[in-house]
Backbone and ligand atoms as CSV (ligand in chain L), in Angstrom:
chain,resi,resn,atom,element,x,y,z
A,1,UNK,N,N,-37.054,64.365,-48.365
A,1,UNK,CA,C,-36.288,63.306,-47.664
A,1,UNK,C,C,-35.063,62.918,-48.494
A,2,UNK,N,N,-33.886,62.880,-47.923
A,2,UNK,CA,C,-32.704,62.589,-48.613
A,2,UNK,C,C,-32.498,60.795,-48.665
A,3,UNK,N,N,-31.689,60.776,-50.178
A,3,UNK,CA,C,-32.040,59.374,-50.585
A,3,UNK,C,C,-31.260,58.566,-49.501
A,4,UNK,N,N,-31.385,57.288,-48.985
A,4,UNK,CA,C,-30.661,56.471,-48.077
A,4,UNK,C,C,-30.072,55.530,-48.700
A,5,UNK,N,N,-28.756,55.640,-49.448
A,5,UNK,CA,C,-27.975,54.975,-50.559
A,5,UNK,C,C,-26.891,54.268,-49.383
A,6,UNK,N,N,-26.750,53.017,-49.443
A,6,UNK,CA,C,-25.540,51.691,-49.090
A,6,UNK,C,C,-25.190,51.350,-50.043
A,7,UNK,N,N,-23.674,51.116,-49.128
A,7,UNK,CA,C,-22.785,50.283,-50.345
A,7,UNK,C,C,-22.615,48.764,-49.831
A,8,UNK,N,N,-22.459,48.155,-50.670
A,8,UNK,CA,C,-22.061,46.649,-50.409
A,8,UNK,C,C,-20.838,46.287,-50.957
A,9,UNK,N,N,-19.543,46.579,-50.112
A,9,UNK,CA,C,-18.056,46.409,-50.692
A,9,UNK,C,C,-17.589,44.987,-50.722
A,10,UNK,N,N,-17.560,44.703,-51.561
A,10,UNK,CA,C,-15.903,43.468,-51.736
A,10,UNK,C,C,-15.306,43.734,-52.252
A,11,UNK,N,N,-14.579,41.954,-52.817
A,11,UNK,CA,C,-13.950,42.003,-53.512
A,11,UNK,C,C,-14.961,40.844,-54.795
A,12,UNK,N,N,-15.811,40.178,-54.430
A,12,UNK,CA,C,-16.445,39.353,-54.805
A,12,UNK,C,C,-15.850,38.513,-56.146
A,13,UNK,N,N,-15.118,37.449,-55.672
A,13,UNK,CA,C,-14.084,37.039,-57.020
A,13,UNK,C,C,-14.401,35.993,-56.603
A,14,UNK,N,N,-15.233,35.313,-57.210
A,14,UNK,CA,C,-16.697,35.974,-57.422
A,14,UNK,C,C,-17.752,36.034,-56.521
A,15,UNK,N,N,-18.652,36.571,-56.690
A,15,UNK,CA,C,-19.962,36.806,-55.807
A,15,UNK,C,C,-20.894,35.390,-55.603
A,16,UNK,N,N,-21.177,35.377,-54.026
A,16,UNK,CA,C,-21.755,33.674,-54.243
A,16,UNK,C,C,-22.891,34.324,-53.059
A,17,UNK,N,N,-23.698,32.727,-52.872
A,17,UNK,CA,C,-25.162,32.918,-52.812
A,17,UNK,C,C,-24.785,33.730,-51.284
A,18,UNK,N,N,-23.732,33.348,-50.129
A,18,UNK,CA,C,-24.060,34.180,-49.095
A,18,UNK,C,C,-23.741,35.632,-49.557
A,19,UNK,N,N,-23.358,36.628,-50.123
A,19,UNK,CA,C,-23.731,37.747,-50.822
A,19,UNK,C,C,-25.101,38.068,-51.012
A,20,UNK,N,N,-25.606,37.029,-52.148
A,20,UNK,CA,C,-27.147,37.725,-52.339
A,20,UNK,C,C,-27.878,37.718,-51.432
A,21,UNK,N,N,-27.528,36.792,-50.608
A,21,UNK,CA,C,-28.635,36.652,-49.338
A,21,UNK,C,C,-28.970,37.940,-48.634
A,22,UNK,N,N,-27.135,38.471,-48.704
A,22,UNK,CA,C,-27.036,39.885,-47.237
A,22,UNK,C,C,-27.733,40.823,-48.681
A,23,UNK,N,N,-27.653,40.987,-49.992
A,23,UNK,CA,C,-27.803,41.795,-50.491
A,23,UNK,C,C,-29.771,42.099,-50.662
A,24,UNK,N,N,-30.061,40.684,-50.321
A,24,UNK,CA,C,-31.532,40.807,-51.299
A,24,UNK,C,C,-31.697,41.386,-49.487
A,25,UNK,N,N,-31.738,41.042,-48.645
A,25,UNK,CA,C,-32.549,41.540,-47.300
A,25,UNK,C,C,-32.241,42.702,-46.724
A,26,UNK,N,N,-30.945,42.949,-47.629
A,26,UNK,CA,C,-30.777,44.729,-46.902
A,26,UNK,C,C,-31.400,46.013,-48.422
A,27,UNK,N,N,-31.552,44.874,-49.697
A,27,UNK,CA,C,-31.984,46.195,-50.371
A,27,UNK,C,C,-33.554,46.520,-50.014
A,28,UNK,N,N,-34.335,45.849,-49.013
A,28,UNK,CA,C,-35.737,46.609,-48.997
A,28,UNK,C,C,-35.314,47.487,-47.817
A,29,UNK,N,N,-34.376,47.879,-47.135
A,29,UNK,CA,C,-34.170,48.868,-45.922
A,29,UNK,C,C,-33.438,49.961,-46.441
A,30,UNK,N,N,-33.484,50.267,-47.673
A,30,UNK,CA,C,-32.593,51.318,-48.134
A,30,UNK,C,C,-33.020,51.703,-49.706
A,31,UNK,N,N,-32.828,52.880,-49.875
A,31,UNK,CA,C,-33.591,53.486,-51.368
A,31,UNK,C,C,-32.789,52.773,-52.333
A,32,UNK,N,N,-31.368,52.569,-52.189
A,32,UNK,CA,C,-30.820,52.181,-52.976
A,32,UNK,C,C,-29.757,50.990,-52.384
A,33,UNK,N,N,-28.970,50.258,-52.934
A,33,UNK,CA,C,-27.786,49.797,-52.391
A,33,UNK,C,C,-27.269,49.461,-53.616
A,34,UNK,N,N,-25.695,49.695,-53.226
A,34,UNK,CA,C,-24.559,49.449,-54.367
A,34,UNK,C,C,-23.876,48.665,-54.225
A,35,UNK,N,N,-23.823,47.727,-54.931
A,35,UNK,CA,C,-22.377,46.376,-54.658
A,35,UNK,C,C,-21.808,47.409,-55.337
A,36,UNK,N,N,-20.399,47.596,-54.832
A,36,UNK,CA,C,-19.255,48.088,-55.406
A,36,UNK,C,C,-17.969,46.814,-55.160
A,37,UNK,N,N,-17.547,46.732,-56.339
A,37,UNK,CA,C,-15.987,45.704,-56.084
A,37,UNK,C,C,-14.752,46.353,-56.278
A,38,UNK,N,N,-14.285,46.684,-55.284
A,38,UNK,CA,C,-13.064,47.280,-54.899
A,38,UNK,C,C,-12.019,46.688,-55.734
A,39,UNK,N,N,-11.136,47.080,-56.013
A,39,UNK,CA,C,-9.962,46.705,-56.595
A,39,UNK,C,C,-9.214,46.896,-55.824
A,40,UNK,N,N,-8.236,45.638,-55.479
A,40,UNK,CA,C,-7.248,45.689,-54.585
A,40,UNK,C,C,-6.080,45.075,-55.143
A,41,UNK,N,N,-5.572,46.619,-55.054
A,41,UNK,CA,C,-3.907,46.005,-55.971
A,41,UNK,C,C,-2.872,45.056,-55.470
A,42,UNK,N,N,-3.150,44.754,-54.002
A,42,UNK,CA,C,-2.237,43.339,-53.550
A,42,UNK,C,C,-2.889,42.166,-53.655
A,43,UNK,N,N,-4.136,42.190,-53.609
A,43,UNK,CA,C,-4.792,40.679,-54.205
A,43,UNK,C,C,-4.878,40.400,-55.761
A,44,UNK,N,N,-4.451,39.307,-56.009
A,44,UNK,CA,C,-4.457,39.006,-57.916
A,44,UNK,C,C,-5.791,38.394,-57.646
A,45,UNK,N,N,-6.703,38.474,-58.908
A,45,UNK,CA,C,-8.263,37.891,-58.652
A,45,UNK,C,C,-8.555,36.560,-59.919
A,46,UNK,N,N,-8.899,36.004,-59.593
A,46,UNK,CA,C,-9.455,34.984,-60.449
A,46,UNK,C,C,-10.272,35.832,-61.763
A,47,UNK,N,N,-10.832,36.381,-61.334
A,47,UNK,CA,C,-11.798,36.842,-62.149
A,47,UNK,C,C,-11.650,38.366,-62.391
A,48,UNK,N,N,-11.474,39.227,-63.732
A,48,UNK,CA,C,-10.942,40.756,-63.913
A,48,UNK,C,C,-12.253,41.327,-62.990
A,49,UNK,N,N,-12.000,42.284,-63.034
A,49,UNK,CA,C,-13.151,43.572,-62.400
A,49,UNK,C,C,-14.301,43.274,-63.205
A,50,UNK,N,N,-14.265,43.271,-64.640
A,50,UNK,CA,C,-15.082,43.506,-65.320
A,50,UNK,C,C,-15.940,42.334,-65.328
A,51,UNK,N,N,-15.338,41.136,-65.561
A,51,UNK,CA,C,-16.055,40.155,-65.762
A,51,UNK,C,C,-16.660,39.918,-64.064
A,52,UNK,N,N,-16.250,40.325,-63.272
A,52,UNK,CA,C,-17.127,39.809,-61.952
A,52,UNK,C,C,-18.186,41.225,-61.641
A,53,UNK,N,N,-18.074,41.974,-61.964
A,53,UNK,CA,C,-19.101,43.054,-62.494
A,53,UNK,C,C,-20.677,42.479,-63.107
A,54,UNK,N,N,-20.348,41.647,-64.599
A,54,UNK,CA,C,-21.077,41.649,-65.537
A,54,UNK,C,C,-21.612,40.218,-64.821
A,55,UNK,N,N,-20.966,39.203,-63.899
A,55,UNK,CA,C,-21.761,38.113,-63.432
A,55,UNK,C,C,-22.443,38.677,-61.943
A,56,UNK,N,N,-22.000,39.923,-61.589
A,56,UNK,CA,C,-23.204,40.087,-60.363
A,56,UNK,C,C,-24.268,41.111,-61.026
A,57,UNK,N,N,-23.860,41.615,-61.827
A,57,UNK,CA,C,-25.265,42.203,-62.783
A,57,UNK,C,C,-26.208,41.610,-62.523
A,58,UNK,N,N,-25.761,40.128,-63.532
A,58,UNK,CA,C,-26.862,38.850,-63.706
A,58,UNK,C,C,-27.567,38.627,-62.543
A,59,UNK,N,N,-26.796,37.951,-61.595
A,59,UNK,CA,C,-27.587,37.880,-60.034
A,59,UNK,C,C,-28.218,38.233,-59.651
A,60,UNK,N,N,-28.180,39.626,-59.433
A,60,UNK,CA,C,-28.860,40.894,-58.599
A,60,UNK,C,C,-30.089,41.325,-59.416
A,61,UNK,N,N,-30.035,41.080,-60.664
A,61,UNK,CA,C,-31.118,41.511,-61.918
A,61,UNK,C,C,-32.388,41.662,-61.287
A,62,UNK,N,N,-32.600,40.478,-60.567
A,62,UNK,CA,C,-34.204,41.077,-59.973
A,62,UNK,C,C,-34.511,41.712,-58.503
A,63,UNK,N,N,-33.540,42.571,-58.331
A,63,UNK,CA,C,-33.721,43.636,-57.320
A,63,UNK,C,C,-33.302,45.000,-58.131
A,64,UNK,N,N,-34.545,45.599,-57.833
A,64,UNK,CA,C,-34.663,46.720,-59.149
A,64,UNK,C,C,-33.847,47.981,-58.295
A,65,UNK,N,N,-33.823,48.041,-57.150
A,65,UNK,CA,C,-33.159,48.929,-56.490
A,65,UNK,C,C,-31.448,48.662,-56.154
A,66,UNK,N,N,-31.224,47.706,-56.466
A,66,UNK,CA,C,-29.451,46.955,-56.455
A,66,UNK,C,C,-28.513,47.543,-57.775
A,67,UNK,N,N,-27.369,48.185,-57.356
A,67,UNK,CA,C,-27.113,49.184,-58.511
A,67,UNK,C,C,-25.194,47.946,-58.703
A,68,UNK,N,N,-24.369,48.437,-59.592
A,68,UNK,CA,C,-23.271,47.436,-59.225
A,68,UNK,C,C,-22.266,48.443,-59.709
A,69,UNK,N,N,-21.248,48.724,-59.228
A,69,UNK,CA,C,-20.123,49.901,-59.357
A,69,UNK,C,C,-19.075,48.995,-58.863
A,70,UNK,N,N,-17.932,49.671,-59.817
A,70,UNK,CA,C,-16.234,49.741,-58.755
A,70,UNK,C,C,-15.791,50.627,-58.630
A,71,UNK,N,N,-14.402,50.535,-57.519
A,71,UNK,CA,C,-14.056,51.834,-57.141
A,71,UNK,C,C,-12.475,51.255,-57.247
A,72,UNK,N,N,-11.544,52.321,-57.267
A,72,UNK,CA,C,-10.216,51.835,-56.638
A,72,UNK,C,C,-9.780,53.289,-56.044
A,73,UNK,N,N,-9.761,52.574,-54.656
A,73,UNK,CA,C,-9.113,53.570,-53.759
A,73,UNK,C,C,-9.799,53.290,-52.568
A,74,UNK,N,N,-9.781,54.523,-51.015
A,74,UNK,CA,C,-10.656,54.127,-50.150
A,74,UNK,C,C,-11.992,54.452,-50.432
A,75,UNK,N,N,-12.839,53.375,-49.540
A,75,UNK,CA,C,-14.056,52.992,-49.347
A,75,UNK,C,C,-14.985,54.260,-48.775
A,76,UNK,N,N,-14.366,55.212,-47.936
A,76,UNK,CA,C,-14.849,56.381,-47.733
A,76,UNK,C,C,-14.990,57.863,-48.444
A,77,UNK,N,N,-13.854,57.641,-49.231
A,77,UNK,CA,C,-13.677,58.633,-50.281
A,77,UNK,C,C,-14.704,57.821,-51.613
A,78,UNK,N,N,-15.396,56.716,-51.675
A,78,UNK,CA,C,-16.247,56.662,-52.661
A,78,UNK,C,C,-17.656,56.584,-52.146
A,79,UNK,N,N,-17.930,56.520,-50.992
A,79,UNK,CA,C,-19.387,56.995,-50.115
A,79,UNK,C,C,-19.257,58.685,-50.279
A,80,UNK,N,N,-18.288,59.694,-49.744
A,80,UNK,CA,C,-18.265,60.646,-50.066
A,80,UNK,C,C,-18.727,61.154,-51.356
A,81,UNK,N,N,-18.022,61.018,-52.444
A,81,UNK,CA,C,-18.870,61.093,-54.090
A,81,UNK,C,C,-19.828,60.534,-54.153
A,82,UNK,N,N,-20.551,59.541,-53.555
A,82,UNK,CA,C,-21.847,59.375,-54.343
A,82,UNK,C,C,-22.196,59.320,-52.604
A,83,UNK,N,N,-22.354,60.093,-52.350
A,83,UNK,CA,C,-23.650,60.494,-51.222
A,83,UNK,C,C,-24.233,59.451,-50.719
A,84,UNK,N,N,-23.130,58.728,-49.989
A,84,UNK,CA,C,-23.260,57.410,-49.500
A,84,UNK,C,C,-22.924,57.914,-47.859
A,85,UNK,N,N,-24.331,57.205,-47.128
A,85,UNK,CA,C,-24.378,57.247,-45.600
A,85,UNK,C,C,-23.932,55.734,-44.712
A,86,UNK,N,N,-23.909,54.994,-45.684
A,86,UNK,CA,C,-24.222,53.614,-45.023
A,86,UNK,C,C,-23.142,52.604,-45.522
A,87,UNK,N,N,-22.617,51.793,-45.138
A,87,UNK,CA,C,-21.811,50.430,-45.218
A,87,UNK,C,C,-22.550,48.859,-44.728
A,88,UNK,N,N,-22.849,48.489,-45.685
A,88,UNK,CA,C,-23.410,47.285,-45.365
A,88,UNK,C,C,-22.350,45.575,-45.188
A,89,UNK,N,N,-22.307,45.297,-44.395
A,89,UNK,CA,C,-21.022,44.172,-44.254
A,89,UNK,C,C,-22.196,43.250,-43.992
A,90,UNK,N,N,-21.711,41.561,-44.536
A,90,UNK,CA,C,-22.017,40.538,-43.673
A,90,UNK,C,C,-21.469,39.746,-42.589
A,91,UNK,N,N,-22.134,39.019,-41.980
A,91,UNK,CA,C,-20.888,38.405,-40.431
A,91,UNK,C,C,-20.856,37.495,-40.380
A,92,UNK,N,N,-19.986,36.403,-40.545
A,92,UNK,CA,C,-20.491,34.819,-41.117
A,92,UNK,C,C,-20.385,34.474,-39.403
A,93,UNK,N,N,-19.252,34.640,-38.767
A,93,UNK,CA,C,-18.794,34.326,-37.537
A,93,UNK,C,C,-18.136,35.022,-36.843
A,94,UNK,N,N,-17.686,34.860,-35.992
A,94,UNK,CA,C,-16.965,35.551,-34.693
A,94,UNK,C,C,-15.946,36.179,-35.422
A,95,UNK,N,N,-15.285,35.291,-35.878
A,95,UNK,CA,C,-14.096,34.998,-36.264
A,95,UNK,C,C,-13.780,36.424,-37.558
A,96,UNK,N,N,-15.056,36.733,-38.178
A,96,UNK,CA,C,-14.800,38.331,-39.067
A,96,UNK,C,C,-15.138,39.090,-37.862
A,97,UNK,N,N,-15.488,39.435,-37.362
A,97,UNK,CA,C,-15.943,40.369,-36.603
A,97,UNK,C,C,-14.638,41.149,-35.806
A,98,UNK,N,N,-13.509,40.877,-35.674
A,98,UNK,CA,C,-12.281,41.792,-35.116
A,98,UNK,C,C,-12.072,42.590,-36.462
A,99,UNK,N,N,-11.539,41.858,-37.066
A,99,UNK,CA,C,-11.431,43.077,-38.207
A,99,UNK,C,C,-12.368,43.707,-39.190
A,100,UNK,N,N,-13.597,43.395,-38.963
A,100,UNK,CA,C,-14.982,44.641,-39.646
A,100,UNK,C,C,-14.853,45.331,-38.613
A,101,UNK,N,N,-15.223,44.975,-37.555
A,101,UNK,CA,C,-15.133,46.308,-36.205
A,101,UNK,C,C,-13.859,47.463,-36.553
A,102,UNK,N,N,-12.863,46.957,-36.928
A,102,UNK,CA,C,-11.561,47.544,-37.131
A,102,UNK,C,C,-12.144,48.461,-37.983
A,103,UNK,N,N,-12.351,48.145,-39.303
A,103,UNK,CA,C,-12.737,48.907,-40.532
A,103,UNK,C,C,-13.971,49.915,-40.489
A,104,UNK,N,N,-14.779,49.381,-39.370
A,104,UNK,CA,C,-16.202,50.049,-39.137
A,104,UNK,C,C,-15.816,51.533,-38.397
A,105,UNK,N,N,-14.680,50.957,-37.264
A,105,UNK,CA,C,-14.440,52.325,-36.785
A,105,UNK,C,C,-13.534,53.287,-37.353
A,106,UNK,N,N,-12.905,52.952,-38.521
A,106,UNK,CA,C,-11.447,53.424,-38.868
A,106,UNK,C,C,-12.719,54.439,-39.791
A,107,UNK,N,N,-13.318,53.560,-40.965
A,107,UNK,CA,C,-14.023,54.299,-41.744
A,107,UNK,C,C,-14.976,55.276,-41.234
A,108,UNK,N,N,-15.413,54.909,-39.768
A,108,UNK,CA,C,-16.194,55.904,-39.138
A,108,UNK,C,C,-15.419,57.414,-38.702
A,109,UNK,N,N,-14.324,56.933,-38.061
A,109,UNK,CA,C,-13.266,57.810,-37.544
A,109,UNK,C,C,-12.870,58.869,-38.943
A,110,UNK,N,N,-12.362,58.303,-39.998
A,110,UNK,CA,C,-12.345,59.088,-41.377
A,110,UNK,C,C,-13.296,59.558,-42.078
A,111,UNK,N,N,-14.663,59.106,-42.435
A,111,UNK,CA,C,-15.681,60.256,-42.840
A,111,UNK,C,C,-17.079,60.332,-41.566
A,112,UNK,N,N,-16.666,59.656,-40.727
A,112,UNK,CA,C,-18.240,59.235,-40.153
A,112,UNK,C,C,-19.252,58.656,-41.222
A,113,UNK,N,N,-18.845,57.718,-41.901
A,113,UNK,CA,C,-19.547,56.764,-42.258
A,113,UNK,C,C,-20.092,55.585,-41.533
A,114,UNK,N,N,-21.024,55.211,-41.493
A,114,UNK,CA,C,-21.764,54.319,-40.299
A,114,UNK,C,C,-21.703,52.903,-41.383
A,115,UNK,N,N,-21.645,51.913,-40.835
A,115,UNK,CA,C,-21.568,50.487,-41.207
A,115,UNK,C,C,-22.541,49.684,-40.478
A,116,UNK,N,N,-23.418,49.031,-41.165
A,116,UNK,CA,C,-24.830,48.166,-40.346
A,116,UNK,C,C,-23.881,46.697,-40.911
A,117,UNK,N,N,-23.937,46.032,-39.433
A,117,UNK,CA,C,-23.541,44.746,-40.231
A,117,UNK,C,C,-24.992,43.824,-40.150
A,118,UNK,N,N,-24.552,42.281,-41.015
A,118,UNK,CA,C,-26.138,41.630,-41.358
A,118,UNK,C,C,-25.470,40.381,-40.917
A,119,UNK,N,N,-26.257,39.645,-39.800
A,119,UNK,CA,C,-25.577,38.353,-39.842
A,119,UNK,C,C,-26.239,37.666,-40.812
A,120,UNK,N,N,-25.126,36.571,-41.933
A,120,UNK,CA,C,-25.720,36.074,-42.617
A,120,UNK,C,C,-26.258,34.717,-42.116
A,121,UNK,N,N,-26.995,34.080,-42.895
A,121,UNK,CA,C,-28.322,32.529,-43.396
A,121,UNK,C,C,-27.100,31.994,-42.576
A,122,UNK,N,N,-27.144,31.238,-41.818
A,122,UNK,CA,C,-26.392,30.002,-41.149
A,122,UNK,C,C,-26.311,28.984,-42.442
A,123,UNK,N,N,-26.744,28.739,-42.807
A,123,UNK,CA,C,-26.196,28.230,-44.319
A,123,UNK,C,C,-25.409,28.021,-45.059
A,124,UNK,N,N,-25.098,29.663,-44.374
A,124,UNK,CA,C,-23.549,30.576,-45.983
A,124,UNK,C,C,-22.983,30.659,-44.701
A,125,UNK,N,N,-22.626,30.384,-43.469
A,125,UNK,CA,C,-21.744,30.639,-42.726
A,125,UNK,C,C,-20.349,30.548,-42.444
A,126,UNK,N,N,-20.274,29.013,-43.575
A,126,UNK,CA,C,-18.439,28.498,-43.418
A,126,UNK,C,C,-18.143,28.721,-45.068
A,127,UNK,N,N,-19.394,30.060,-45.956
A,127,UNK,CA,C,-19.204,30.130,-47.387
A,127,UNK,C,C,-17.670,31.052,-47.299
A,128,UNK,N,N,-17.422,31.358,-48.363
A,128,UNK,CA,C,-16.253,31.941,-48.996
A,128,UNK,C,C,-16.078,32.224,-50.204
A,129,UNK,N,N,-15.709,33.227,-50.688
A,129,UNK,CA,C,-15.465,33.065,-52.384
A,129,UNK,C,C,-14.266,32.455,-52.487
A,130,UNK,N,N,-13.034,32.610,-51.672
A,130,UNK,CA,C,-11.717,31.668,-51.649
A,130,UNK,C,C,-11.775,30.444,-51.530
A,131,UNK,N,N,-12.601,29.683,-50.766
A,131,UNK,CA,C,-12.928,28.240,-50.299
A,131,UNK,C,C,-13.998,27.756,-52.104
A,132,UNK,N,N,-14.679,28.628,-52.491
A,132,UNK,CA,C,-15.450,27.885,-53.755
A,132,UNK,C,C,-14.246,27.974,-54.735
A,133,UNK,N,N,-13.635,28.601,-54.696
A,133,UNK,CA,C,-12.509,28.945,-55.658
A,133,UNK,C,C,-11.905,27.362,-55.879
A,134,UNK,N,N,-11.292,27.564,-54.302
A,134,UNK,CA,C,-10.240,26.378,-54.250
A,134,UNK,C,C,-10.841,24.504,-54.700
A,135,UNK,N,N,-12.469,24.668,-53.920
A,135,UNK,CA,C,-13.186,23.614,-54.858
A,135,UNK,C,C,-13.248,23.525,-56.175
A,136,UNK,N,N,-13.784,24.344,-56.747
A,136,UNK,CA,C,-14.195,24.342,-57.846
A,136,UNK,C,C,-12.857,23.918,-58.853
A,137,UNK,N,N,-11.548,24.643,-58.020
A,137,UNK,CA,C,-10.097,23.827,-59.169
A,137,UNK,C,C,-10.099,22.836,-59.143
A,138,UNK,N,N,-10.490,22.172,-57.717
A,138,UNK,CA,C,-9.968,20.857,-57.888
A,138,UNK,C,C,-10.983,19.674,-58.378
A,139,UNK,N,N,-12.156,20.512,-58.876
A,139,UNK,CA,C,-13.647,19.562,-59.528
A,139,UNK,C,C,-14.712,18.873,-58.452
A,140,UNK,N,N,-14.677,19.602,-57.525
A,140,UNK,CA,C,-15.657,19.885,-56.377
A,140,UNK,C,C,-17.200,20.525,-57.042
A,141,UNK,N,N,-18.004,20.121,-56.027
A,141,UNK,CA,C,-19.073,20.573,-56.562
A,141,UNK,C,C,-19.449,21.718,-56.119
A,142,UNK,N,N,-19.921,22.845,-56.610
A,142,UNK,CA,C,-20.246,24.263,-55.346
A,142,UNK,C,C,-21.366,24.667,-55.959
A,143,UNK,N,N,-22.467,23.816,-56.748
A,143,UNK,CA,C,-23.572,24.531,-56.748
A,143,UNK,C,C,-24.470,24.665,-56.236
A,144,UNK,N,N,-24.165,24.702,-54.594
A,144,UNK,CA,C,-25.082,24.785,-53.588
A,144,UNK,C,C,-25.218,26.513,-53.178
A,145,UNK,N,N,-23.907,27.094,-53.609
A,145,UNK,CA,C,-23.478,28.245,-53.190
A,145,UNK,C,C,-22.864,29.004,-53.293
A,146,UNK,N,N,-23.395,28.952,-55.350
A,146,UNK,CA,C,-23.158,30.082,-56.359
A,146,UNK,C,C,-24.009,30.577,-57.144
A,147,UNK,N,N,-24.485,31.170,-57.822
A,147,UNK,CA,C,-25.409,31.496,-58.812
A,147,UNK,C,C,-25.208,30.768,-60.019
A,148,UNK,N,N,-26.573,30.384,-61.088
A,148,UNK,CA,C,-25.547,29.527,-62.032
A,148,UNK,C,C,-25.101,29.713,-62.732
A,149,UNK,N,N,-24.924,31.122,-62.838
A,149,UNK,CA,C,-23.849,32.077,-63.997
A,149,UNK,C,C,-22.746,31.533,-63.526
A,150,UNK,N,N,-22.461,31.942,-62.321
A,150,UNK,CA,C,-20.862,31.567,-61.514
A,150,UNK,C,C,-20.477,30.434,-61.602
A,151,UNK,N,N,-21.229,29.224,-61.768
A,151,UNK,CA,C,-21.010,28.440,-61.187
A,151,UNK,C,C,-20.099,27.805,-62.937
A,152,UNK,N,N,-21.340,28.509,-64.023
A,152,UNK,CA,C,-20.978,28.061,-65.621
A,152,UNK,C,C,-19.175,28.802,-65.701
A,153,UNK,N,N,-19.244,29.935,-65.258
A,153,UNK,CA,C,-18.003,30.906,-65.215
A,153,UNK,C,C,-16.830,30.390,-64.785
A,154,UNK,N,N,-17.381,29.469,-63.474
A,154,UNK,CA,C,-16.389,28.982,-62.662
A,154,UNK,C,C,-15.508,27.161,-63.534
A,155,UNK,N,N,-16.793,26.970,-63.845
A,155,UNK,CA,C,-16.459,25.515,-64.904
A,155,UNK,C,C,-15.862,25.641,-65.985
A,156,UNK,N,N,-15.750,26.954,-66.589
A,156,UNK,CA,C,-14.960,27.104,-68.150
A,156,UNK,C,C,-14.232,27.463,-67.747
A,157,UNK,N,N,-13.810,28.290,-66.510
A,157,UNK,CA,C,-12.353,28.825,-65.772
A,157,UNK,C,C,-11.605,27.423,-65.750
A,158,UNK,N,N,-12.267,26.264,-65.169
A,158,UNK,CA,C,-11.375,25.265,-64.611
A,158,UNK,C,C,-11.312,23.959,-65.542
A,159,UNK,N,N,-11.844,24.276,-66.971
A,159,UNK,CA,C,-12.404,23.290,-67.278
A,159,UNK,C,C,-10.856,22.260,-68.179
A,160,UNK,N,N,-9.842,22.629,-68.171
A,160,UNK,CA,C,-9.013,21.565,-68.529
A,160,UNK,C,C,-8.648,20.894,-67.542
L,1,PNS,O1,O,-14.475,40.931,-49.937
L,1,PNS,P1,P,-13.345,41.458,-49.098
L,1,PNS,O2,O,-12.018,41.260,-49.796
L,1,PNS,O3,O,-13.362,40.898,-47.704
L,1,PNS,O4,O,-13.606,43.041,-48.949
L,1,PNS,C1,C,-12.751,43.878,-48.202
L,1,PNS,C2,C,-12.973,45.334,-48.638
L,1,PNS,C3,C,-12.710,45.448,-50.149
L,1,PNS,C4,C,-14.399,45.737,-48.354
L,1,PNS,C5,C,-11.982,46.234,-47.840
L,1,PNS,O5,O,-10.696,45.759,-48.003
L,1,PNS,C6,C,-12.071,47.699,-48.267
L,1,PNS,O6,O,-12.955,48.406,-47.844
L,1,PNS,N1,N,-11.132,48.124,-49.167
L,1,PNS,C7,C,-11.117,49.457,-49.716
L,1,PNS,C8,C,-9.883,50.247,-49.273
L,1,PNS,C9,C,-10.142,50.913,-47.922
L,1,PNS,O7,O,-10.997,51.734,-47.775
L,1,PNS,N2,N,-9.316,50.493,-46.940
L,1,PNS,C10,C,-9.400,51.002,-45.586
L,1,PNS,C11,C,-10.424,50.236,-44.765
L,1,PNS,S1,S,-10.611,50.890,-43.157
């Protein structure tokens, strides 16, 4: 049986609890799954590659099958190298759903890569990593809906 490896793409700057949510319930449907964090050379990130790498490490730590990679370039040309069948997206609202559909078919249309989306916890629905961002500068509280690595990460980021 061939392995059934997903990826889990962002940009995760940084990774917050609606992430783990889609991540912890889609890694028992798959041998493996990969957060990969894309690098995207028109977005500037709060946080380098590396360091938002080494805080979803932490997170994910107790899902033994959750692997964490980056890539820079397209999303299909790095399922291609690592023998990736699957795209895992979350759907907070309506409102993502025109443009994942966009990406679901574009990436399908270019390798036939298939994309399962997960609606996320009504919970994490109006979450964001841009919206905790923008709290957290201005001394908002967001530890409802970060990990508390992120949340320590996010407080020494902002802390003058
Ligand atoms: O967390 P984000 O920023 O919403 O994630 C968007 C992301 C990184 C998943 C998307 O922009 C992407 O797949 N980028 C990789 C480049 C690519 O393949 N672009 C063509 C998409 S059809």
């Amino acid at each position: 049986m061939p392995i059934r490896r997903a990826v889990a793409p962002g940009s995760f700057d940084p990774i917050t609890l609606g992430h783990i949510d889609v991540i912890e319930r889609a890694s028992p449907l798959f041998d493996e799954v990969i957060i990969a964090v894309l690098v995207n050379s028109s977005k500037s990130g709060m946080f380098t590659i590396e360091e938002r790498i080494a805080l979803i490490k932490e997170s994910v730590a107790q899902f033994p099958n959750v692997k964490v990679d980056s890539w820079s370039g397209l999303l299909v040309d790095y399922c291609e190298q690592n023998k990736i069948t699957a795209i895992i997206k979350g759907l907070r609202a309506i409102s993502d759903f025109d443009y994942e559909l966009q990406m679901s078919q574009m990436n399908f249309q270019l390798k036939g890569v298939e994309t399962f989306f997960m609606a996320t916890k009504p919970d994490y629905s109006f979450l964001s990593s841009s919206l905790v961002k923008e709290i957290a500068k201005y001394g908002g509280d967001v530890s409802s809906w970060v990990p508390a690595n992120v949340l320590k990460a996010l407080k020494s980021r902002f802390k003058s």
